[in-house]
PDB file of N, CA, C, O and CB in Angstrom:
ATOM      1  N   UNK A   1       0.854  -1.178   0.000  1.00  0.00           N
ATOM      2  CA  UNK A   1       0.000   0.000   0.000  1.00  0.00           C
ATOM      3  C   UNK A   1       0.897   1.238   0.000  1.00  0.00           C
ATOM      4  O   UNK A   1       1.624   1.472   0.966  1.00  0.00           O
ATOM      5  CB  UNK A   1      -0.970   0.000   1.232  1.00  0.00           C
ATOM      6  N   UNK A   2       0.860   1.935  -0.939  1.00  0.00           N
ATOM      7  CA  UNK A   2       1.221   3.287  -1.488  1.00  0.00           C
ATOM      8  C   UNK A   2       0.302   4.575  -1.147  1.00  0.00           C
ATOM      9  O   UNK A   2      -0.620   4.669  -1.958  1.00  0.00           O
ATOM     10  CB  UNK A   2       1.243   3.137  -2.979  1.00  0.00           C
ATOM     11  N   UNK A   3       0.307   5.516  -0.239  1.00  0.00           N
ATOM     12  CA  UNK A   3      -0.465   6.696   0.133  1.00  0.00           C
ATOM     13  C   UNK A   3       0.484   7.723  -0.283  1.00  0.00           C
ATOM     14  O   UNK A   3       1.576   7.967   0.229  1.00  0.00           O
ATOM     15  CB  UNK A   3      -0.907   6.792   1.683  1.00  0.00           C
ATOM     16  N   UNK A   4      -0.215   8.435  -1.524  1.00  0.00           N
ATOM     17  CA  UNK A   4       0.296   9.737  -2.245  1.00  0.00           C
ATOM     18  C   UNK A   4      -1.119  10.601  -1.777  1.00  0.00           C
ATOM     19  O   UNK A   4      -2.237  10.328  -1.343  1.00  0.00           O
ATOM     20  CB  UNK A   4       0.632   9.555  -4.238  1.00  0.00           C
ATOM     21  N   UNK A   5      -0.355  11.783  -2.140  1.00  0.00           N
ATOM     22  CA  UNK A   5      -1.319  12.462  -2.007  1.00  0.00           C
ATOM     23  C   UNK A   5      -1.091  13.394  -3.651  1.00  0.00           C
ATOM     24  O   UNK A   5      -0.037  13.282  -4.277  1.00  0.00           O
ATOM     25  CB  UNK A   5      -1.266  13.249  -0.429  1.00  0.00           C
ATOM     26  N   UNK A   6      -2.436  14.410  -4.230  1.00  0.00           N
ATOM     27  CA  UNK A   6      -2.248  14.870  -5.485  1.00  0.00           C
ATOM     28  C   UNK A   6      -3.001  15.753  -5.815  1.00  0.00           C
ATOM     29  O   UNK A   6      -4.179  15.527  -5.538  1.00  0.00           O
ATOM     30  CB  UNK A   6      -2.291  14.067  -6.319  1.00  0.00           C
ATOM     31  N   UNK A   7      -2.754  16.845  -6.387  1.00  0.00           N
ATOM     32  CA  UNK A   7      -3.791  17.882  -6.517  1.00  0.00           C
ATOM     33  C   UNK A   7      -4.239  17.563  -8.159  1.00  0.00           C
ATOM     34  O   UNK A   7      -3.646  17.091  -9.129  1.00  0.00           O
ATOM     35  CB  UNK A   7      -3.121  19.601  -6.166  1.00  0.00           C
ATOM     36  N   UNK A   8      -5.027  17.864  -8.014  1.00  0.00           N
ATOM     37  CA  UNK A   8      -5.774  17.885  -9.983  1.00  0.00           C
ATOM     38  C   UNK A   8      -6.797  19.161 -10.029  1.00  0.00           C
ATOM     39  O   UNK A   8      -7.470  19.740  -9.176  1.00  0.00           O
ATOM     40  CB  UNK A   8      -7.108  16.055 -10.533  1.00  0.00           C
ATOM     41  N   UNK A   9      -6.643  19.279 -11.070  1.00  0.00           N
ATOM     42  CA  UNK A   9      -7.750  19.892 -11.666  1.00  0.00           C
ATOM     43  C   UNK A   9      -9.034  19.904 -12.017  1.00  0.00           C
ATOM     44  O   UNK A   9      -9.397  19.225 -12.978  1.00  0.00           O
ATOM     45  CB  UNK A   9      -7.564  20.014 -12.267  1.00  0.00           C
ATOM     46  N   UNK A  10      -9.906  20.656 -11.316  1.00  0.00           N
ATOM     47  CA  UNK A  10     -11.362  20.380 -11.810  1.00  0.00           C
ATOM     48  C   UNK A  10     -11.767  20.691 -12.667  1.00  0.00           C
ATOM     49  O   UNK A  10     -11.118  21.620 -13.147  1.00  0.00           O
ATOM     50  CB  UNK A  10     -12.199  20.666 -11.299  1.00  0.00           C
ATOM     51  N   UNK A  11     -12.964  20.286 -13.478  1.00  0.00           N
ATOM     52  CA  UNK A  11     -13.419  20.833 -14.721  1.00  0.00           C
ATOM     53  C   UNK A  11     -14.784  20.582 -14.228  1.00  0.00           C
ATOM     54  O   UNK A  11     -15.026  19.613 -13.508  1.00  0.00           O
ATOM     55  CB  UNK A  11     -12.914  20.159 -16.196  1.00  0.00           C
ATOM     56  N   UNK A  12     -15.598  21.347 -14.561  1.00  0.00           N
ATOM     57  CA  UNK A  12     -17.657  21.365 -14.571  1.00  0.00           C
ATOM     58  C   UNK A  12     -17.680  21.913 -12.893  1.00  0.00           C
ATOM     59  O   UNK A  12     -18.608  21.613 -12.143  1.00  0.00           O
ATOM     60  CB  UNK A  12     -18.834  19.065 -14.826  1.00  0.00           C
ATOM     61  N   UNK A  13     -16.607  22.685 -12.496  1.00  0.00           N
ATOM     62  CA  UNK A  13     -17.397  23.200 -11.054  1.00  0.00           C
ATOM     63  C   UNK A  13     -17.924  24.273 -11.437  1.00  0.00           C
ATOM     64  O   UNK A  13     -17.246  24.719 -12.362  1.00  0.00           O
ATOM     65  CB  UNK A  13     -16.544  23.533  -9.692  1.00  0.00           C
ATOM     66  N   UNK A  14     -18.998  25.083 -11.151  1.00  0.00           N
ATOM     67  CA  UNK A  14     -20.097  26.061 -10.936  1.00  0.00           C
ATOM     68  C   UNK A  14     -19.806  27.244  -9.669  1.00  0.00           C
ATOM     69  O   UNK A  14     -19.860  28.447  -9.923  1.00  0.00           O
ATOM     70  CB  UNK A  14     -21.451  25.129 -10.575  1.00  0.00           C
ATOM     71  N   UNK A  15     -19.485  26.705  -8.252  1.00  0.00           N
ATOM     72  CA  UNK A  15     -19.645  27.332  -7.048  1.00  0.00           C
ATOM     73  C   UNK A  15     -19.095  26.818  -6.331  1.00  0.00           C
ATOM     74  O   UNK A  15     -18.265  26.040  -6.802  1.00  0.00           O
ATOM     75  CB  UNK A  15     -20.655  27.514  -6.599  1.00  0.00           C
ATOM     76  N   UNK A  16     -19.144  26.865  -5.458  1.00  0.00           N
ATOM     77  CA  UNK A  16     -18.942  26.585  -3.553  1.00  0.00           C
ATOM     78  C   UNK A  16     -19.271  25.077  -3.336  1.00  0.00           C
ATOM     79  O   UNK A  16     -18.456  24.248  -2.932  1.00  0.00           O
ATOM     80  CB  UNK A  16     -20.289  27.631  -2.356  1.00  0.00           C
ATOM     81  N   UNK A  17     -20.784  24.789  -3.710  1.00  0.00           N
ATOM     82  CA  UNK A  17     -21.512  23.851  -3.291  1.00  0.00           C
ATOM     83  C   UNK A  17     -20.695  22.904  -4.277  1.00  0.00           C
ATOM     84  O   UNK A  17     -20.308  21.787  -3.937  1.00  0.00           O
ATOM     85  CB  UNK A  17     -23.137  24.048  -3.368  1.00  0.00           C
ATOM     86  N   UNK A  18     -20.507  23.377  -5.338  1.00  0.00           N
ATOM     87  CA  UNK A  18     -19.885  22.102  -6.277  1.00  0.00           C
ATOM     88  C   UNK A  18     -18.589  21.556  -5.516  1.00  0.00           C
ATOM     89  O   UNK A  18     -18.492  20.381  -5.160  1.00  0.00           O
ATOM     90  CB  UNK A  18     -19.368  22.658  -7.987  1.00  0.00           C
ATOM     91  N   UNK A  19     -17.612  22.516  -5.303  1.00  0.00           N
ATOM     92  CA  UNK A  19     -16.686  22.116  -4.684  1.00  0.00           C
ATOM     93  C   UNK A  19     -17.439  21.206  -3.133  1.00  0.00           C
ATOM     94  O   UNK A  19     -16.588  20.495  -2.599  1.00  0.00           O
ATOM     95  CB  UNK A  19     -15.719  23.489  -4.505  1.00  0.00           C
ATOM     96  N   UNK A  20     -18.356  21.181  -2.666  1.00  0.00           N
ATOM     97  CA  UNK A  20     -18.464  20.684  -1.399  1.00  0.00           C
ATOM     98  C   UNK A  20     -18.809  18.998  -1.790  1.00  0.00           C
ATOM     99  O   UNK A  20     -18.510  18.053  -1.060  1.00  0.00           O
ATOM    100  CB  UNK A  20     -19.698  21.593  -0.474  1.00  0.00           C
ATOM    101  N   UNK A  21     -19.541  18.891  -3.187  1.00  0.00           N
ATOM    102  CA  UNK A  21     -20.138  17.781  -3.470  1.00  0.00           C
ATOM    103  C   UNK A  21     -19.201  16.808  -3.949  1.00  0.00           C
ATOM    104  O   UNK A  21     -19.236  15.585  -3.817  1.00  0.00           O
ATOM    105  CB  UNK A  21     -21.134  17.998  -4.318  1.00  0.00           C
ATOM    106  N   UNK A  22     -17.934  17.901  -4.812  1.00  0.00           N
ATOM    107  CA  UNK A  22     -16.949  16.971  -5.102  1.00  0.00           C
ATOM    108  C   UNK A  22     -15.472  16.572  -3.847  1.00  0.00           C
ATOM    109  O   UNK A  22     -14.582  15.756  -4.089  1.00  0.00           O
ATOM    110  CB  UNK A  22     -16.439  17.629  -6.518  1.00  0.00           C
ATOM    111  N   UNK A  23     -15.555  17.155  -2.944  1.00  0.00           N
ATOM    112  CA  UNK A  23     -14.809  16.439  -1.899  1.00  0.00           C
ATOM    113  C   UNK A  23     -15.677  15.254  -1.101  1.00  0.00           C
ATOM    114  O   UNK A  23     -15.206  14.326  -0.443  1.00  0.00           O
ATOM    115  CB  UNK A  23     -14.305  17.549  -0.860  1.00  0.00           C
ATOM    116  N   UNK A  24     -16.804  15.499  -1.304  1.00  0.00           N
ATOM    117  CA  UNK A  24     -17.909  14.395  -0.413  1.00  0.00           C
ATOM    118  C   UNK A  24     -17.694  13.072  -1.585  1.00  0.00           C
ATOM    119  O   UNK A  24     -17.157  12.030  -1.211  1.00  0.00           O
ATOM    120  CB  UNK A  24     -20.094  15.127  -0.263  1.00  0.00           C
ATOM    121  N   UNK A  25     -18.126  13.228  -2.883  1.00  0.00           N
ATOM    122  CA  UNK A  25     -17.994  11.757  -3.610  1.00  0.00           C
ATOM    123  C   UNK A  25     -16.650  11.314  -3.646  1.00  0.00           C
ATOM    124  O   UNK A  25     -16.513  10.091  -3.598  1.00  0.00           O
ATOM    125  CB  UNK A  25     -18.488  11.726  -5.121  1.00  0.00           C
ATOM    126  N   UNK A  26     -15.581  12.031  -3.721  1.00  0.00           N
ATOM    127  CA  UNK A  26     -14.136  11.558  -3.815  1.00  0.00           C
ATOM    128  C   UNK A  26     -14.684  11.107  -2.437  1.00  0.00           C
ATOM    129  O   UNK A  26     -15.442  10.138  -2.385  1.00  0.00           O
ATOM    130  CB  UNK A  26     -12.614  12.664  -4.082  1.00  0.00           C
ATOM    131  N   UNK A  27     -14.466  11.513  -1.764  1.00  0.00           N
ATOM    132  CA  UNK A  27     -14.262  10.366  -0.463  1.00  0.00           C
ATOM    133  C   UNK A  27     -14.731   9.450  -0.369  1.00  0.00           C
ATOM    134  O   UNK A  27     -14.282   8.766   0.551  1.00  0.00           O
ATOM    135  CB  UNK A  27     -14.525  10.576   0.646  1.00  0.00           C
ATOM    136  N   UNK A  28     -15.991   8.766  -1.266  1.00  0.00           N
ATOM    137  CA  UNK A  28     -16.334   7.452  -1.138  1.00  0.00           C
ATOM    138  C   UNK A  28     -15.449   6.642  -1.920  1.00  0.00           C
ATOM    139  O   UNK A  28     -15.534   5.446  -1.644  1.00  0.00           O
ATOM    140  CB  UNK A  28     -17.666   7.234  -1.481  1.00  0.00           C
ATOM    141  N   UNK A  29     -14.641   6.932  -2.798  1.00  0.00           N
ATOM    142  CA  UNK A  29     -13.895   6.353  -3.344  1.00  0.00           C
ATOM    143  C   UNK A  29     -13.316   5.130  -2.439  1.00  0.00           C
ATOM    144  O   UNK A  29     -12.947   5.577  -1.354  1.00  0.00           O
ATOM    145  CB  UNK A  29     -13.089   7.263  -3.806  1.00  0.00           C
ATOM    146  N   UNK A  30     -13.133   3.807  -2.543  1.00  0.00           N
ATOM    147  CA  UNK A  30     -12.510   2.771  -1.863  1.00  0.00           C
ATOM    148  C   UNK A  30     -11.300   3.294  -1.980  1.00  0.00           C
ATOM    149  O   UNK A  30     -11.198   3.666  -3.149  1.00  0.00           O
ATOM    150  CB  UNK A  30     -12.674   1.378  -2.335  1.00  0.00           C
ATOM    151  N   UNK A  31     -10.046   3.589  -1.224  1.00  0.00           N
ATOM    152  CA  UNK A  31      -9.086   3.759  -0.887  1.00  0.00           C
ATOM    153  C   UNK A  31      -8.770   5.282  -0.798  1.00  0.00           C
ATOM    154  O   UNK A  31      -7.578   5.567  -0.689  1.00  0.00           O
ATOM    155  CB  UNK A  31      -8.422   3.019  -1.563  1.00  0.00           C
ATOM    156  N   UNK A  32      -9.449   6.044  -0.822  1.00  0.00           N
ATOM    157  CA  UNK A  32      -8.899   7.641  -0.644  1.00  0.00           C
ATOM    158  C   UNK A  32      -9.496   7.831   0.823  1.00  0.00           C
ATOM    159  O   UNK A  32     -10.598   7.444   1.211  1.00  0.00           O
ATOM    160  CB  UNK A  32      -9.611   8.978  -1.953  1.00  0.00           C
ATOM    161  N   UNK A  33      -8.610   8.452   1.487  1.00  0.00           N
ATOM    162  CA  UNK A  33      -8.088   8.688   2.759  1.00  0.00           C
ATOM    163  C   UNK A  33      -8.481  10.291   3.007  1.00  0.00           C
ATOM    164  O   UNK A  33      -8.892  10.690   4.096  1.00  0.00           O
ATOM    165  CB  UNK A  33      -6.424   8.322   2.807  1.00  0.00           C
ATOM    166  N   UNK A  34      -8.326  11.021   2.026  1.00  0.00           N
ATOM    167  CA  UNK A  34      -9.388  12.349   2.500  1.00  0.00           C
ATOM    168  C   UNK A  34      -9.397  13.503   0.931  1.00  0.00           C
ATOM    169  O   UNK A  34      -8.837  12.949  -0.015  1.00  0.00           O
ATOM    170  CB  UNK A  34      -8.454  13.453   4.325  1.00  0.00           C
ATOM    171  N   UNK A  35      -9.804  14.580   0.684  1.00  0.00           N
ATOM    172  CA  UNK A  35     -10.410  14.878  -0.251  1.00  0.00           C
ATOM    173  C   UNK A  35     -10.689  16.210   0.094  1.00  0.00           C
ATOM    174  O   UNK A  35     -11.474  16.186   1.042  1.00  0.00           O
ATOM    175  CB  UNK A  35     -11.389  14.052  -0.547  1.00  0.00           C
ATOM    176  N   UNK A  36     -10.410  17.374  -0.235  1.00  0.00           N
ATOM    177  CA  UNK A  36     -10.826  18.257  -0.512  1.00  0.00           C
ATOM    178  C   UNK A  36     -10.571  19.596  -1.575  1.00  0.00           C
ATOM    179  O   UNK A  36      -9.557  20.293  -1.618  1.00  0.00           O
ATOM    180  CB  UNK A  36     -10.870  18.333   0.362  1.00  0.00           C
ATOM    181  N   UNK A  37     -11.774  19.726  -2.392  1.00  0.00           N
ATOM    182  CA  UNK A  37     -11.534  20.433  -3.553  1.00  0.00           C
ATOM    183  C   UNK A  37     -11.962  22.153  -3.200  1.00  0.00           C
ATOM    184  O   UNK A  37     -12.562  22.464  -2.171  1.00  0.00           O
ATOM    185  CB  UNK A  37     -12.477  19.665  -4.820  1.00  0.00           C
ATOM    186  N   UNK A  38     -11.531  23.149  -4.248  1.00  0.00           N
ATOM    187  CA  UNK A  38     -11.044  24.457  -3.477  1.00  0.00           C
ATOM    188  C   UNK A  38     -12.044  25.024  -5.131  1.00  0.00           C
ATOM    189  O   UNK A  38     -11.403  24.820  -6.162  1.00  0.00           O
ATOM    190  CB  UNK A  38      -8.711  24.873  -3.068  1.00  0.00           C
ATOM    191  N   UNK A  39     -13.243  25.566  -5.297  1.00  0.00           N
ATOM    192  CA  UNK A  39     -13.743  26.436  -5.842  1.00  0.00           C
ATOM    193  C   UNK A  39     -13.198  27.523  -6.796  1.00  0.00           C
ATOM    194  O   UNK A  39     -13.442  27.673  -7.993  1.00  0.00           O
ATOM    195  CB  UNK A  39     -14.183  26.794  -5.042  1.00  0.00           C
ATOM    196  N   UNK A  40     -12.290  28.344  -5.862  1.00  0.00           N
ATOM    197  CA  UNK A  40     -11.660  29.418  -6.381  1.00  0.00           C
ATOM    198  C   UNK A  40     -10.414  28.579  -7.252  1.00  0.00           C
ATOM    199  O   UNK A  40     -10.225  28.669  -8.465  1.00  0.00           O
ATOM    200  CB  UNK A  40     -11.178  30.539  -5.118  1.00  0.00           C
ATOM    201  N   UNK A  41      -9.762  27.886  -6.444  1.00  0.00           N
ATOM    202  CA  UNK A  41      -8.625  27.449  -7.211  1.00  0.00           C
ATOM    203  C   UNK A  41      -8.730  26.695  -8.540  1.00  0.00           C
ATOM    204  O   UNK A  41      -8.042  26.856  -9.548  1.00  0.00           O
ATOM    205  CB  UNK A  41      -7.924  26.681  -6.400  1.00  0.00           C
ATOM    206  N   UNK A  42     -10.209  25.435  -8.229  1.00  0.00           N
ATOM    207  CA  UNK A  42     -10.721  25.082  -9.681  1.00  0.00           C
ATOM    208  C   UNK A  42     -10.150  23.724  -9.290  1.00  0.00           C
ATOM    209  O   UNK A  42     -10.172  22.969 -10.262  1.00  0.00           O
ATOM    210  CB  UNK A  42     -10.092  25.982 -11.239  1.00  0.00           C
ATOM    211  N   UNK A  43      -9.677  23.194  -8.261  1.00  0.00           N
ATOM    212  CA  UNK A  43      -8.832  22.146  -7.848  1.00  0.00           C
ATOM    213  C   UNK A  43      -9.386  21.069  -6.874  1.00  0.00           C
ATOM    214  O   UNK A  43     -10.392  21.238  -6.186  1.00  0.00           O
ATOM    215  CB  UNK A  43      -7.718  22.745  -7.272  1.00  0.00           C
ATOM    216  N   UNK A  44      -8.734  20.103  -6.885  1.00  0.00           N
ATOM    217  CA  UNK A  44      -8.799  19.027  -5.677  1.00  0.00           C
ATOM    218  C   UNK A  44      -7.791  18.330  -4.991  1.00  0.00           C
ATOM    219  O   UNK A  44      -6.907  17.924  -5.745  1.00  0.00           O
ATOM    220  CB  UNK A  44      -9.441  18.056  -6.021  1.00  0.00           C
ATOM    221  N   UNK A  45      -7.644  18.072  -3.844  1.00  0.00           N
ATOM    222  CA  UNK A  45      -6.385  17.902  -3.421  1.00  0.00           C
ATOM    223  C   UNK A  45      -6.958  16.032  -2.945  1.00  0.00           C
ATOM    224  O   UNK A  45      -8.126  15.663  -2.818  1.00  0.00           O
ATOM    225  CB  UNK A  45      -5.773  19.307  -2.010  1.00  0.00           C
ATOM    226  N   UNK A  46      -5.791  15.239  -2.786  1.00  0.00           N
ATOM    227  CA  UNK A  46      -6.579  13.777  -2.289  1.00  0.00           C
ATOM    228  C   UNK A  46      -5.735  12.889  -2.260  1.00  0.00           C
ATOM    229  O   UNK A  46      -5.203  12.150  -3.089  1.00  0.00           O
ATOM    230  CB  UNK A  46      -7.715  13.169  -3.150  1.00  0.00           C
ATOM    231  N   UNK A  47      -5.674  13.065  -1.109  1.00  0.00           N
ATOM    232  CA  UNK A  47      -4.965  12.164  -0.506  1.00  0.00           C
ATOM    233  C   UNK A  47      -5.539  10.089  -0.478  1.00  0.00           C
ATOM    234  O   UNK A  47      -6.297   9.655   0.390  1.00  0.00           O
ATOM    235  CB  UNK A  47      -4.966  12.987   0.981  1.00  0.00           C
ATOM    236  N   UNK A  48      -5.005   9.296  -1.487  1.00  0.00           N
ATOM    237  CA  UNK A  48      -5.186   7.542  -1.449  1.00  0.00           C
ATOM    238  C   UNK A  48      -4.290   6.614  -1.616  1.00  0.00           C
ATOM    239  O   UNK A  48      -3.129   6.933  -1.873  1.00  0.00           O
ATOM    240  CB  UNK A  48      -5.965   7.045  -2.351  1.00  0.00           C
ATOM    241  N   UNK A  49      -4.632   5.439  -1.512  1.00  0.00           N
ATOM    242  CA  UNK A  49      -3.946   4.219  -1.678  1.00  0.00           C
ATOM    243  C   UNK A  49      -3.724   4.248  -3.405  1.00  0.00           C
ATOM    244  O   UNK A  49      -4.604   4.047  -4.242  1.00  0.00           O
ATOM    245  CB  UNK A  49      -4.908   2.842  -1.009  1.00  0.00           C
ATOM    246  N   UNK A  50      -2.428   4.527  -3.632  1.00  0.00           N
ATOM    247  CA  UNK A  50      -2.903   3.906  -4.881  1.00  0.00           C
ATOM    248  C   UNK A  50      -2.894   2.850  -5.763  1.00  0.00           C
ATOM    249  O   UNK A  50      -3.078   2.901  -6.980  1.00  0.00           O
ATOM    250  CB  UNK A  50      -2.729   4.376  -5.409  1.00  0.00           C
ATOM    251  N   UNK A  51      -2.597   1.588  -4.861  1.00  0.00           N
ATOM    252  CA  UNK A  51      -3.340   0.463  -5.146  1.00  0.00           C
ATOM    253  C   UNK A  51      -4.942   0.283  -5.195  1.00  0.00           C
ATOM    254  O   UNK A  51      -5.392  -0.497  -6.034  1.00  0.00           O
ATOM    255  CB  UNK A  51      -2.897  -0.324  -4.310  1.00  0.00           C
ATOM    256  N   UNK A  52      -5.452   0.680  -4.696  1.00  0.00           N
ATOM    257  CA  UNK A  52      -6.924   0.970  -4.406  1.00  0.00           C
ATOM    258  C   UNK A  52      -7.711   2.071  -5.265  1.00  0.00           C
ATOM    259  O   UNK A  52      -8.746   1.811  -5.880  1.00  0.00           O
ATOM    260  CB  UNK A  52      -7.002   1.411  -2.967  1.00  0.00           C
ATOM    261  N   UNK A  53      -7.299   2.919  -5.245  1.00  0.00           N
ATOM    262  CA  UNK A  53      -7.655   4.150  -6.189  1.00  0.00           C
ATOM    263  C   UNK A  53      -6.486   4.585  -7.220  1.00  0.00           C
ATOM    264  O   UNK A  53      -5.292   4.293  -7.146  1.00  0.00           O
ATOM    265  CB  UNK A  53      -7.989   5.471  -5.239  1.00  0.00           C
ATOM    266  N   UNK A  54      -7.350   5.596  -8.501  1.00  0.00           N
ATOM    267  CA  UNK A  54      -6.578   6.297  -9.358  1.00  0.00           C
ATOM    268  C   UNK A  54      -7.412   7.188 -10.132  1.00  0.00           C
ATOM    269  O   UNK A  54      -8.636   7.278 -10.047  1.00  0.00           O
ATOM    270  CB  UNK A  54      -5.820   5.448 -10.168  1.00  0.00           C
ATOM    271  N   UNK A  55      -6.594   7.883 -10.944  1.00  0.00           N
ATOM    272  CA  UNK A  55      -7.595   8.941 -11.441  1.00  0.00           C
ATOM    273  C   UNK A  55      -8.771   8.239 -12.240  1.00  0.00           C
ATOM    274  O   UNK A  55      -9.797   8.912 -12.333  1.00  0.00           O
ATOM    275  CB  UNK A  55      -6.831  10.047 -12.427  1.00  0.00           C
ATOM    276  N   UNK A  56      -8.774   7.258 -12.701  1.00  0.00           N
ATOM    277  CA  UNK A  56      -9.890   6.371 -13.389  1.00  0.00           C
ATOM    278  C   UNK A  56     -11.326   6.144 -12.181  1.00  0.00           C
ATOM    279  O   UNK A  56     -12.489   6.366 -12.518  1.00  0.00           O
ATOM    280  CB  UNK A  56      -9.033   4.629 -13.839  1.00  0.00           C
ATOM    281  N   UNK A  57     -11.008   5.770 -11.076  1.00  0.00           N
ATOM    282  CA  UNK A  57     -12.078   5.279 -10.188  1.00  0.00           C
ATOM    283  C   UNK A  57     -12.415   7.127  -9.851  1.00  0.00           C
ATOM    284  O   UNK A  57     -13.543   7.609  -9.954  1.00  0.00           O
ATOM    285  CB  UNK A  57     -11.452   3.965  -8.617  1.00  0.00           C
ATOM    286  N   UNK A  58     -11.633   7.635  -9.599  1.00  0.00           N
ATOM    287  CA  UNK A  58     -12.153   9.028  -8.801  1.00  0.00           C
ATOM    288  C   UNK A  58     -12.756   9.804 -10.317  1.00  0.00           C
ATOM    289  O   UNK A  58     -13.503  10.707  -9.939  1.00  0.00           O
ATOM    290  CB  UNK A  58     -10.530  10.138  -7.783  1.00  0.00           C
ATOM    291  N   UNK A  59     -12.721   9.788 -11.363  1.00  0.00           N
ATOM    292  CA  UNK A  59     -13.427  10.183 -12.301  1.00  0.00           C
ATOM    293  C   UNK A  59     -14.702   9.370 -12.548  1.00  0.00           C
ATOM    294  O   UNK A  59     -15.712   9.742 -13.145  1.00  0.00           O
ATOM    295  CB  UNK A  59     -12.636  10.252 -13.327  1.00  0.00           C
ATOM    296  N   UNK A  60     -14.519   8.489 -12.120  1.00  0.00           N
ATOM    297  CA  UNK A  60     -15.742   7.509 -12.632  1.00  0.00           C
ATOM    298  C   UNK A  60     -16.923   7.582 -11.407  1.00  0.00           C
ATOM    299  O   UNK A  60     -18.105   7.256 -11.516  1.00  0.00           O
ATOM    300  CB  UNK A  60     -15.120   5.687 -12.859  1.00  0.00           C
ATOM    301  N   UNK A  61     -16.097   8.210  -9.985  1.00  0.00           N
ATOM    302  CA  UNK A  61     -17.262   8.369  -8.978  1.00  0.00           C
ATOM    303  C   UNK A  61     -17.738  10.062  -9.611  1.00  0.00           C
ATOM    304  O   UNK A  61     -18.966  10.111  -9.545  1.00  0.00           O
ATOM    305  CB  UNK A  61     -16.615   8.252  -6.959  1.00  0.00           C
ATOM    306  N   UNK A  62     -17.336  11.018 -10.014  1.00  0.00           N
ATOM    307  CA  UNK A  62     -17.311  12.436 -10.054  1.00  0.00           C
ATOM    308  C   UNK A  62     -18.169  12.249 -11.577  1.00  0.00           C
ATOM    309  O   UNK A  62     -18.992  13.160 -11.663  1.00  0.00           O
ATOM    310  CB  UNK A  62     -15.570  13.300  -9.959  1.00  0.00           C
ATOM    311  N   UNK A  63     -18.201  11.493 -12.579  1.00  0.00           N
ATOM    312  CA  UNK A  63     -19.102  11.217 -13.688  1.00  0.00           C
ATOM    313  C   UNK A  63     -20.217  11.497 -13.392  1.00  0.00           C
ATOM    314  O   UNK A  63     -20.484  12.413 -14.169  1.00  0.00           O
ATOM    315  CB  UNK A  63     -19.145  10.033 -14.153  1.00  0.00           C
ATOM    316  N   UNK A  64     -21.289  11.281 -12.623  1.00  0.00           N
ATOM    317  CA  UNK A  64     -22.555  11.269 -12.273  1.00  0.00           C
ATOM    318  C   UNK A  64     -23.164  13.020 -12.001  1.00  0.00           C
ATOM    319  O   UNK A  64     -24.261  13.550 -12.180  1.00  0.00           O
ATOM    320  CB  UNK A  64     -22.586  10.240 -10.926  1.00  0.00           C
ATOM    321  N   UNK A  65     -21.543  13.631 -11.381  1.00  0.00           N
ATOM    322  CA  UNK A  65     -22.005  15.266 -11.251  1.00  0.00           C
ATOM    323  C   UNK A  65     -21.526  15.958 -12.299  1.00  0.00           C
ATOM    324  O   UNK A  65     -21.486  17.147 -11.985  1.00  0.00           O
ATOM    325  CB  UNK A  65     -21.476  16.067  -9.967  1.00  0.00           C
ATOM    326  N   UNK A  66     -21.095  15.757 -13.533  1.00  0.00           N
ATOM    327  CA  UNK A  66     -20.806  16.193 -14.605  1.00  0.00           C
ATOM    328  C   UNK A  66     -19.349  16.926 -14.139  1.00  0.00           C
ATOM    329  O   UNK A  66     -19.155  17.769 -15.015  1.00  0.00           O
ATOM    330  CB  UNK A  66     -22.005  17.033 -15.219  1.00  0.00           C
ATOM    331  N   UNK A  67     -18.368  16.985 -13.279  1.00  0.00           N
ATOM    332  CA  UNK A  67     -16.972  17.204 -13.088  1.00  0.00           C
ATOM    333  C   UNK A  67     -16.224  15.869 -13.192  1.00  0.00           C
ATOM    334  O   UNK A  67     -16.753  14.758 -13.139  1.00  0.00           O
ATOM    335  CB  UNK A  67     -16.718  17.882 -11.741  1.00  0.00           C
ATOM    336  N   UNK A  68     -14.545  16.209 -13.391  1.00  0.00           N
ATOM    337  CA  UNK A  68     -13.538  15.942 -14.275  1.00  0.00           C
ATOM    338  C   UNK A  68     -12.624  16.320 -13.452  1.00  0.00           C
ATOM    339  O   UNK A  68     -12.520  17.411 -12.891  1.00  0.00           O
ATOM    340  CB  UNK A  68     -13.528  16.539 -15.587  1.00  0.00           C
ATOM    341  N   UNK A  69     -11.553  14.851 -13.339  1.00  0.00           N
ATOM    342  CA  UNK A  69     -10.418  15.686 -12.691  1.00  0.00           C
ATOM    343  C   UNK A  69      -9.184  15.525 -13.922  1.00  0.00           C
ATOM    344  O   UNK A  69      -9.211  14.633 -14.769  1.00  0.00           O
ATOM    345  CB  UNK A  69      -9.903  14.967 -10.952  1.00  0.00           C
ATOM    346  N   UNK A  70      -8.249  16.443 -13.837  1.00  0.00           N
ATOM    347  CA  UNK A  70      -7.220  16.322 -15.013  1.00  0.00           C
ATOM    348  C   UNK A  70      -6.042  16.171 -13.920  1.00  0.00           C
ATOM    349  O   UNK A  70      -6.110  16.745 -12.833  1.00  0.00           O
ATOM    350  CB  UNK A  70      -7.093  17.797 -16.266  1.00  0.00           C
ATOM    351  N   UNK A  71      -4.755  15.199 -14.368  1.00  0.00           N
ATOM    352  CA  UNK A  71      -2.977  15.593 -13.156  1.00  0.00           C
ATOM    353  C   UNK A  71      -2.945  17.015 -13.682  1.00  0.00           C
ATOM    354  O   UNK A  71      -2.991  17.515 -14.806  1.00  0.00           O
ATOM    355  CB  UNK A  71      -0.860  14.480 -13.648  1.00  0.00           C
ATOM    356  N   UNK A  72      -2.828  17.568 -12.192  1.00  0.00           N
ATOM    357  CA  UNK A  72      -1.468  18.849 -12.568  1.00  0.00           C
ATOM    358  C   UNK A  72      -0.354  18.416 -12.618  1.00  0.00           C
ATOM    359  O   UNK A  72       0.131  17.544 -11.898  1.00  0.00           O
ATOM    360  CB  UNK A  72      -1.166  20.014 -11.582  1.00  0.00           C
ATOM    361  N   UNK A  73       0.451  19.357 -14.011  1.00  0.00           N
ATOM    362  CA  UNK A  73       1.547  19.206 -14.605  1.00  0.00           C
ATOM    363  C   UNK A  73       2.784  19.948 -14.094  1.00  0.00           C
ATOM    364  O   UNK A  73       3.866  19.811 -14.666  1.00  0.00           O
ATOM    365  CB  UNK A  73       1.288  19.474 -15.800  1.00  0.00           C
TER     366      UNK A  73
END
């Protein structure tokens, strides 16, 4: 078990509340350890296993609210 932590980029946030909805579904993610995305910045920070998680599962929970995470480069 590997715990990185990683900021990305959001895409389809709106507000405040968006950012609140997308640190709440990242965290159901099976193996992410905590989660929180920043509005103004346009970002998410998230700390997981990454045996357990990757940007594939945490996009695929964030699919349903029409946001996108991209690696920062």
């Amino acid at each position: 078990m590997t715990i990185v932590r990683k900021m990305f980029r959001v895409e389809g946030m709106h507000c405040g509340a968006c950012a609140v909805s997308t640190g709440m579904v990242l965290k159901t993610v099976k193996g992410v350890k905590s989660a929180h995305a920043d509005y103004d910045a346009r970002s998410a920070e998230v700390e997981y296993d990454d045996i357990q998680a990757g940007l594939a599962a945490l996009n695929q929970a964030l699919e349903g609210l029409g946001y996108r995470l991209e690696e920062r480069t």
